[in-house]
N, C-alpha and C positions, 0 to 999 in steps of 0.2 A: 504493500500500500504506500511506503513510504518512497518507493521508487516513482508511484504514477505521480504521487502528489509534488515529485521532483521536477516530473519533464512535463506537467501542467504548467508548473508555475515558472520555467525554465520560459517554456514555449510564449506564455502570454507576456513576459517582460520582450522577449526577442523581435517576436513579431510585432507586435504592439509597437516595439519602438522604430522598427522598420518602414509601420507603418506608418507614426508620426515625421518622421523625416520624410519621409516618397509627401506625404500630402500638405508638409509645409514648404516642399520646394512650389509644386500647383498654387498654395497660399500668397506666397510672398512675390512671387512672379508678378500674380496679377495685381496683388495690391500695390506693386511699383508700377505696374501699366494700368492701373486705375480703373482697373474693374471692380464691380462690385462683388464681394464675397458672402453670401448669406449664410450659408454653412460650413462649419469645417467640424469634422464629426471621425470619432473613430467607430470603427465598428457599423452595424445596417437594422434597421429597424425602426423600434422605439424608443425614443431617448428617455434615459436612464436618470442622468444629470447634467451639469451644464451649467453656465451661465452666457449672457449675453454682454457684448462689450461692443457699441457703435452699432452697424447694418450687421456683423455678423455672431449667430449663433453659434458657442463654442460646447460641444455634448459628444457624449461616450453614450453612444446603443445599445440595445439588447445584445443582437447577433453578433459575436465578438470575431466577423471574419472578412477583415478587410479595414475600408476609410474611406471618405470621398472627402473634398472640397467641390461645394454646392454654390456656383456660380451666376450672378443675373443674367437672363437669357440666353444659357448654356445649349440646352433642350432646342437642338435647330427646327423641332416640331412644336415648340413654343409661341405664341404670337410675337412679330415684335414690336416694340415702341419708339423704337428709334431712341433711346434713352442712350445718352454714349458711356457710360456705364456698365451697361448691357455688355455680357461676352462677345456674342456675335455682329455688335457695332463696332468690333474693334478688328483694325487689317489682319490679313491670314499671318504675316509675322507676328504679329503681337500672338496669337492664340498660338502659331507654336512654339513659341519662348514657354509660352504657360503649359501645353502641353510637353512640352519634352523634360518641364524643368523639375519633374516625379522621378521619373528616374536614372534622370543624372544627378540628385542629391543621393538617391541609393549608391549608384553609382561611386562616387566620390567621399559615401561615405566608406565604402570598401576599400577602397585606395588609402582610406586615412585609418580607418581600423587595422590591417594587414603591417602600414608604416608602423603605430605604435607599439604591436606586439614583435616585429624584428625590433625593431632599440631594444625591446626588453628583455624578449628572451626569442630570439631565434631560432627551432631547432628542427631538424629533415633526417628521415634515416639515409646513412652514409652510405649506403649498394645504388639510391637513387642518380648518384653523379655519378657514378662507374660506366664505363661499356656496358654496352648488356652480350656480357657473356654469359653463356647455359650451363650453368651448372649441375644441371640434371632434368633430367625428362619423366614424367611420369607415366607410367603403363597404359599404354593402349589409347593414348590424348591422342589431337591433331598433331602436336611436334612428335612424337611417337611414329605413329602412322608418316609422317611427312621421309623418316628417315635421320633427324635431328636426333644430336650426339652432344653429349658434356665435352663443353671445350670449346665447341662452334659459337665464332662471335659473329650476331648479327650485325650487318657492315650498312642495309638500307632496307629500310621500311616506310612506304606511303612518301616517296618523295623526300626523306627524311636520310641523309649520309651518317654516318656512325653516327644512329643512334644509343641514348643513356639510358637507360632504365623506364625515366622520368619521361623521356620522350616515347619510349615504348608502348608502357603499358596503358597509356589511352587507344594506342589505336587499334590494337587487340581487343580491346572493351568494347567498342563500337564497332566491332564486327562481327556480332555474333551468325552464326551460322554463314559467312560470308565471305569468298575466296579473298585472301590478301598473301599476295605477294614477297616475300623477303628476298634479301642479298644475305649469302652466309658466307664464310670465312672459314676456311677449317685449314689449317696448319699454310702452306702457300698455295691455295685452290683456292678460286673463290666462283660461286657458282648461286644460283637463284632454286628455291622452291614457291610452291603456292600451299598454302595450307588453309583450313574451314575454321576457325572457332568455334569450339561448343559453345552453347549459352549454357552457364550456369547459373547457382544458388536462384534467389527468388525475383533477384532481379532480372536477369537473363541478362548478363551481360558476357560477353566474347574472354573465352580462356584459351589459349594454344596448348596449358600442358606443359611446358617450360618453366624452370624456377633459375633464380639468379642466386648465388652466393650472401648468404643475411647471417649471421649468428643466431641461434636461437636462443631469446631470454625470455625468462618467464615475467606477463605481466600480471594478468590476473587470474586466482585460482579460484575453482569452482568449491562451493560449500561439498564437503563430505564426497567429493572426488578422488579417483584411487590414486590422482596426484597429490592431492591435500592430506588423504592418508597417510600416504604413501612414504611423506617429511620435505617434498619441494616447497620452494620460500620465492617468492614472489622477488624478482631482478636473480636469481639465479640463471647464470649459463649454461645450458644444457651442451657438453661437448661430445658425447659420446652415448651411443644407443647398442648398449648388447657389448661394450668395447670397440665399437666401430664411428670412426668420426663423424659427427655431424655440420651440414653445410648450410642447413635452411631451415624451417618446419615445413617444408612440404617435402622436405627428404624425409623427415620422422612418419609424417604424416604416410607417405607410401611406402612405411617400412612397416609399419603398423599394421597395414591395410591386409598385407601378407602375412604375419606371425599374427592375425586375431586376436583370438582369448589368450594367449600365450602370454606369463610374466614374461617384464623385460627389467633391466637391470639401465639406470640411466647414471653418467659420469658428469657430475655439475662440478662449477666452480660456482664457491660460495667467498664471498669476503676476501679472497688471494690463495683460497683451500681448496684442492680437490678434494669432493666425496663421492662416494657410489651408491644412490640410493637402491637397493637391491627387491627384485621381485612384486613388480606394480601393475595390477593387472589390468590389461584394456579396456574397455566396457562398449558396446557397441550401442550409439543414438545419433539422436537426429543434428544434422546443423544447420545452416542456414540457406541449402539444397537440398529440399524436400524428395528430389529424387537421388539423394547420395547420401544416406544415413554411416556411418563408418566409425572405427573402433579409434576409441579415443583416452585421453589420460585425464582430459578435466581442467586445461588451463587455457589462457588466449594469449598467444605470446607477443611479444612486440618487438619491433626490430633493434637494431642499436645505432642509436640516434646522436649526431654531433650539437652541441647545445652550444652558440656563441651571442654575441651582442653584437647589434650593427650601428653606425653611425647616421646622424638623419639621410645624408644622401644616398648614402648607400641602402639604406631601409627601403625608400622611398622610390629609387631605380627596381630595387625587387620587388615590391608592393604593385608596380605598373606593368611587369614583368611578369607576374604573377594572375592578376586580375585580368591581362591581355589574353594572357594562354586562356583559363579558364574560361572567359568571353567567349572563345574563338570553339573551344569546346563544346558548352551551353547550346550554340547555332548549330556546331555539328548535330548533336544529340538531336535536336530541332529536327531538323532536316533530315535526317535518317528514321526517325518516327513516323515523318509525312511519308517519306518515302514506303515504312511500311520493312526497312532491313533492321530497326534494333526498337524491344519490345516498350510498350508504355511501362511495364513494370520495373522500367530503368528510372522514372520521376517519381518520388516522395510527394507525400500530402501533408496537410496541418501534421497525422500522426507519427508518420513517418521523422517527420523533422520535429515534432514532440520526442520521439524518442533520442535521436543525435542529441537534444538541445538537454534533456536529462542526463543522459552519458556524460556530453562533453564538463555538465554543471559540477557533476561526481568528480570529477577530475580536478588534482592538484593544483592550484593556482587558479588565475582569471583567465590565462590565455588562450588554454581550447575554447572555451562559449566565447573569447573577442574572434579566433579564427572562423570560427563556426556562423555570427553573427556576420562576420565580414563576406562568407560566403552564400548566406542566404541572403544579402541584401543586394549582391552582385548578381543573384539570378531573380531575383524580383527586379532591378532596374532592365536586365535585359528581358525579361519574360513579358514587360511592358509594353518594350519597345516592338515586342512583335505586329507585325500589320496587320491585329486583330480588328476588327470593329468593337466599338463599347471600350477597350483599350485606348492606353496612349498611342503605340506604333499605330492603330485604327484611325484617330482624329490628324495624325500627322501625316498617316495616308490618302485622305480625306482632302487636307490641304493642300498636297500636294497635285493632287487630278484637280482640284479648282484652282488654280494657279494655273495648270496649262489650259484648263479649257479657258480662265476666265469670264467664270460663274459661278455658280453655285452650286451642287449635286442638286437634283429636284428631291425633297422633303418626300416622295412617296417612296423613292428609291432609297434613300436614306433610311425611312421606315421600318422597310422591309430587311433591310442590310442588318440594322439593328437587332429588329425581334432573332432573325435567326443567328446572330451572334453571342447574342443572351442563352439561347437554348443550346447552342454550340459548347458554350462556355458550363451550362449548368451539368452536360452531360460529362464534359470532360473532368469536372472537379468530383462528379459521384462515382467517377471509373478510378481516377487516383483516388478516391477515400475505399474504394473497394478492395482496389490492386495492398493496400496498405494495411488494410484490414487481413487479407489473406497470404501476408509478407507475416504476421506477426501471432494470427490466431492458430494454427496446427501446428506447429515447431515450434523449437528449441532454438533460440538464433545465436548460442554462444557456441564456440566451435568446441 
């Protein structure tokens, strides 16, 4: 209980404040362009509470999903009066100053969230800047089947010359089920495969079967798991499986898969000590691939991470560096969804990002919920920007055809644009609260 009550109350400070930023950028825009603002409101409904200050009403709603700023003469199927106050008396630049200016405060405010937490603590697991070299293949995957061998360094992927890790494993992700091409390197040969992605776990997102070189340490242990039995301690290095060195947890992971019920004997470095914790035995359940249930010890491991401090410029070159990629990804994702090649069950809803926003809360310090915030507020600014109707990218599209026609859209077309944008919109947010519902209600989602 005390976990929901975590990523409840996680969730409504995050987005709530997300939300107040995307609708005081629409706020202030226009009240420098001298529009009048009637409402500025978190949340849809019935208002709650509130006060009034000048022409506009300041109120928190019922429905606590979402915010508008509630504009004079916004509603282009509204009368108008010709009042120059009025939104729609105001030139199509003025409106999309005010429209674009939601989710470039998102926007901008990711760029400034991302800077403050590098000054303060910057930290990335260290396999991510490496080559991506294979350090092992797993039984019967697409790299498997491809032929791919430990040792083989990937030299080009998606247009992409030696890539890093970091560069990698996004485009693997977004390709599930879906030929993608590499350049491999194997000793002085170098030569091309194609291989499929499986979609995995519950997102369906694209795995080749390939693992890179990670240490394995332990982060968290499960309550009365035969790990926690067992006497593993939480930042333990697991070096050694059966006496045999370990490279990754997905080497453990597929060593496991083979010796079952069988105890295993694991060789950890504790504190600058080795020890052998002796005879731990697997337990076969579920994890967060409903259709890959597999024998497991009970912990989530995490990689081993360089932890530094950056200076403002340099925070702030990575911050833009950072939010650019991620941008550029967000569209991909987009666009491959339309397309119909990588599942909706790759987008999070309120729940979904309820639960991150609990995790990330649980966690040490302020920093993951500043990363985490930084990252949902960068895909709320672009999810905006989409050329939806009823959306911001919608009215800026909008603008943009009456600019070259030099008119108006005719209000019946617009109408109609609207209503099925609404319904568009209503079906896709019950299919994420589904997709998210059935991510979380039959499993077990800790590996």
């Amino acid at each position: 209980m005390s976990d929901i009550l975590i990523s409840v109350a996680a969730v409504a400070v995050v987005l709530g404040f997300m939300i107040l930023i995307h609708e005081f950028g629409h706020y202030a825009v226009a009240k420098l362009l001298g529009v009048r603002v009637e409402q500025f409101a978190i949340g849809f409904g019935k208002r709650l509470v509130g006060f009034r200050k000048g022409d506009t009403d300041y109120r928190i709603n019922a429905i606590p999903l979402g915010g508008y700023v509630k504009m004079s003469g916004e509603n282009p199927m509204d009368e108008r009066t010709g009042d120059p106050a009025e939104f729609m008396s105001h030139p199509r630049w003025h409106r999309f100053l005010i429209a674009i200016a939601g989710p470039s405060m998102n926007i901008l405010l990711a760029i400034f969230l991302l800077t403050v937490v590098y000054m303060v603590h910057y930290e990335y697991p260290v396999f991510l800047d490496k080559p991506a070299v294979i350090e092992g293949v797993k039984h019967d995957s697409p790299a498997a089947k491809a032929g791919l061998q430990p040792g083989d360094r990937i030299v080009k992927v998606d247009g992409i010359e030696n890539p890093t890790w970091e560069q990698l494993q996004p485009r693997v992700w977004l390709s599930p089920n879906q030929p993608l091409t590499i350049g491999i390197q194997r000793g002085a040969q170098t030569f091309e495969k194609t291989i499929v992605p499986q979609a995995v776990t519950t997102s369906e997102v694209g795995s080749a079967g390939w693992f890179p070189e990670d240490p394995v340490i332990v982060g968290q242990l499960e309550p009365n798991s035969p790990a926690a039995k067992g006497g593993l301690k939480e930042n333990d290095r697991i070096i050694a499986l059966d006496g045999k060195p370990l490279v990754s947890i997905e080497a453990m992971i597929e060593s496991l898969q083979q010796t079952k019920e069988t105890p295993v004997d694991l060789t950890v470095m504790r504190d600058g000590q080795t020890q052998i914790l002796r005879q731990l035995t697997p337990v076969l359940g579920k994890t967060e691939d409903p259709k890959e249930p597999r024998y497991r010890l009970g912990f989530v491991a995490r990689s081993e991470t360089k932890v530094t401090t950056l200076p403002f410029g340099e925070a702030l070159n990575r911050s833009l560096q950072q939010n650019k990629k991620y941008s550029l990804l967000i569209l991909e994702l987009a666009k491959k969804i339309v397309q119909g090649k990588v599942s909706l069950r790759a987008v999070s809803g309120p729940i979904g990002i309820a639960q991150d926003a609990g995790y990330a809360a649980e966690q040490k310090g302020w920093t993951p919920l500043m990363e985490l915030t930084a990252g949902i507020s960068l895909n709320l600014g672009i999810f905006n920007l989409l050329p939806i109707p009823i959306m911001d990218g919608g009215v800026i599209l909008f603008l943009f055809i009456e600019g070259l026609m030099r008119r108006d859209v005719s209000l019946r077309i617009k109408e109609r644009v609207y209503q099925a944008a609404f319904v568009f919109l209503v079906l896709f947010a019950v299919m994420v609260i589904y997709n998210d519902l059935m991510k979380i209600l039959p499993i077990d989602r800790r590996p």
